[in-house]
N, C-alpha and C positions, 0 to 999 in steps of 0.2 A: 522736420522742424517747422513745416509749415505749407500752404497751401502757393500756388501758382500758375499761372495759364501757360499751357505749350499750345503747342502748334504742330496739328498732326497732317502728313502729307497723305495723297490718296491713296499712296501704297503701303497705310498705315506707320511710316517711319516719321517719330521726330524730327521737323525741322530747327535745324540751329538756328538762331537769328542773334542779332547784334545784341549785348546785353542790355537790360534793363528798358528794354521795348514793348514789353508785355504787361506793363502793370496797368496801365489803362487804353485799350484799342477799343472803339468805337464801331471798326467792320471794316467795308471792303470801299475798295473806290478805284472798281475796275482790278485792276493785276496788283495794286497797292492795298498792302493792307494800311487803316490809317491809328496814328497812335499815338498817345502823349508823352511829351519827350520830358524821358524823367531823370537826366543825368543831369547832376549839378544846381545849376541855379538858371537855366535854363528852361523857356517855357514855350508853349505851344505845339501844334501838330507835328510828327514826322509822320511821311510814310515808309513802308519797310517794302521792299520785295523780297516776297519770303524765298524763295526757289533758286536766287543766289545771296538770299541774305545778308544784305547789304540795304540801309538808308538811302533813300531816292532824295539825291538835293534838289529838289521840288520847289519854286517859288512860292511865295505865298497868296495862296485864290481863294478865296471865299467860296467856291464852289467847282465840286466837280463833277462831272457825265460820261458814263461810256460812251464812246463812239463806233470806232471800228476797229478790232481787233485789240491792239495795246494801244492803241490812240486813245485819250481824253479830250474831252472840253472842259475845257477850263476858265472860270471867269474871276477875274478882277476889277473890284468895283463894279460898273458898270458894260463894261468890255467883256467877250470872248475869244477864245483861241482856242488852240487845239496843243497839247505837249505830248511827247513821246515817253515811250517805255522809260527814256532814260531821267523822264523828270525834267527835259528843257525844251523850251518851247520852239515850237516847230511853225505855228502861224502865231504871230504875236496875237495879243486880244487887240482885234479889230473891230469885233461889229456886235450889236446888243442883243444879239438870238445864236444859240448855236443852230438854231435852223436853219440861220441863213450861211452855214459854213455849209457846203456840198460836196458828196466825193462823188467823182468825176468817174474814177475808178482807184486804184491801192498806190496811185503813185499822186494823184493829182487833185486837190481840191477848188472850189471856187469860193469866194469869201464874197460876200453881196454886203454892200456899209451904206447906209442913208445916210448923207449929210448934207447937210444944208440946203433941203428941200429937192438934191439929187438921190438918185442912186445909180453908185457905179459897185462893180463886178470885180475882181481879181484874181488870177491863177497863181494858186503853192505848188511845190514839191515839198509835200510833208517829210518824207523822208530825211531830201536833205536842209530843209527848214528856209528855202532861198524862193522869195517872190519870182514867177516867171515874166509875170506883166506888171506896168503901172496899175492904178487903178485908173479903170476906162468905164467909158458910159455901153451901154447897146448890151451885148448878149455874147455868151462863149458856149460850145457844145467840146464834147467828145466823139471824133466821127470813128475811130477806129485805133487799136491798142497804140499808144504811141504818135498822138496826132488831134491837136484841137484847135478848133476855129474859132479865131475873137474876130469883134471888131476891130478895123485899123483904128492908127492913132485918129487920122486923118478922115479917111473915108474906106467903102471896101473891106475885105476880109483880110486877114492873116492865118493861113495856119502853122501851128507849131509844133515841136515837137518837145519831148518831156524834160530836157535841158533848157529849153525857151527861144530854138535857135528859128528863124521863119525858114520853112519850107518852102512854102507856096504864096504868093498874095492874089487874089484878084479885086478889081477895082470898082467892083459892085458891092453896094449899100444893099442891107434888109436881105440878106442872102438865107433862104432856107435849104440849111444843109441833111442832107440824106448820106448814109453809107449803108455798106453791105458788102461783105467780102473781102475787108479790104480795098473796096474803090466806092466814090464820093463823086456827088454831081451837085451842079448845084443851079440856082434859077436865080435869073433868067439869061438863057442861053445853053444850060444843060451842057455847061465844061463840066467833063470828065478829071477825074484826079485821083492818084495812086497815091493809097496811103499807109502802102506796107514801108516799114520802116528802112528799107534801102530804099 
C-alpha cells in the first residue's frame, strides 16, 4: 500500500524501532540515529537508538560530535559538554570548544573554560557525570591508570584518584610529573610515588 524506510541491521535483519520514527531521519549522530518526531502535534528532533529501539530523551543542542566511543559533544548555544549513550549529560556544557574537553583516559576527562580573562581546568568522571575537582587554575596530568595530578587549591600538587579522593599531596608548586610502570617522580627533589591503585 505504499512505500517506507526500514532499517536494516548488519546482519541483514530488520530492526524494530519505535513507531512513526522513520518518516523523516536526516542520519547519524554518533550511535543515534537522528529524526523528526512525527507523532502527534509534536515537533522537532528525536533521536532513536536503533539496537534497543528505544527514543533517546536527549536534551535539546544545537549540535552534536562524536567523541569517543558512545560519548557525544554536544553544544547548546554557545556552551559544550559531552552526554552519554543514554541521552544525559555527563559534563554539562561548560566551555566554547569541544577541544577543549580532553580525555585523560575512558574514565576521566578534563574540561579547560576561559573566563574572565582566566583559564582554569577541571576533572569529570564521564561515566558517572560527577565533577571530581573545582575549577582550578595551573594544570592536571594522568600519571598512571587510576591516578592524576592537579594543582592544589592552595599551592603544590594533589594527586587523585578516579572517585576524587587525594592520595598523595606534595607541597611543590610547577611540579613536572613523569610516570612509568606504575611509579611517578617528580621535580624538584625526585619524591618517588606509587601509583598503583592499592
Amino acid at each position: 500500500g505504499g512505500a517506507r524506510s526500514v532499517l536494516i541491521g548488519s546482519d541483514g535483519r530488520r530492526l524494530n524501532l519505535p513507531h512513526g520514527v522513520l518518516t523523516a531521519c536526516s542520519g547519524w549522530s554518533g550511535p543515534w540515529l537522528r529524526c523528526q518526531n512525527s507523532e502527534g502535534d509534536a515537533a522537532g528532533t528525536t533521536f532513536i537508538a536503533p539496537l534497543v529501539a528505544k527514543r533517546v530523551n536527549a536534551p535539546e543542542v544545537d549540535e552534536l560530535r562524536e567523541a569517543r566511543g558512545d560519548w557525544l559533544f554536544a553544544r547548546q548555544g554557545e556552551q559544550w559538554g559531552v552526554l552519554g549513550p543514554d541521552g544525559g549529560w555527563r559534563v554539562p556544557p561548560l566551555t566554547d570548544s569541544p577541544e577543549a574537553i580532553e580525555w585523560l583516559d575512558d574514565q576521566v576527562v578534563r574540561v579547560s573554560v576561559h573566563a574572565q580573562g582566566q583559564l582554569t581546568h577541571q576533572l569529570w568522571h564521564v561515566a558517572g557525570g560527577r565533577a571530581l575537582t573545582p575549577p582550578r587554575r595551573g594544570q592536571s596530568w594522568r600519571l598512571a591508570a587510576d591516578r592524576y595530578l592537579i594543582a592544589g587549591e592552595q599551592a603544590g600538587m594533589e594527586l587523585l584518584d578516579a572517585s576524587g579522593r587525594v592520595v598523595l599531596r606534595t607541597p611543590w608548586w610547577g611540579t613536572d610529573p613523569h610516570a612509568e610502570d606504575g611509579l611517578a617522580w617528580t621535580n624538584p627533589g625526585q619524591q618517588l610515588a606509587r601509583l598503583l591503585p592499592d
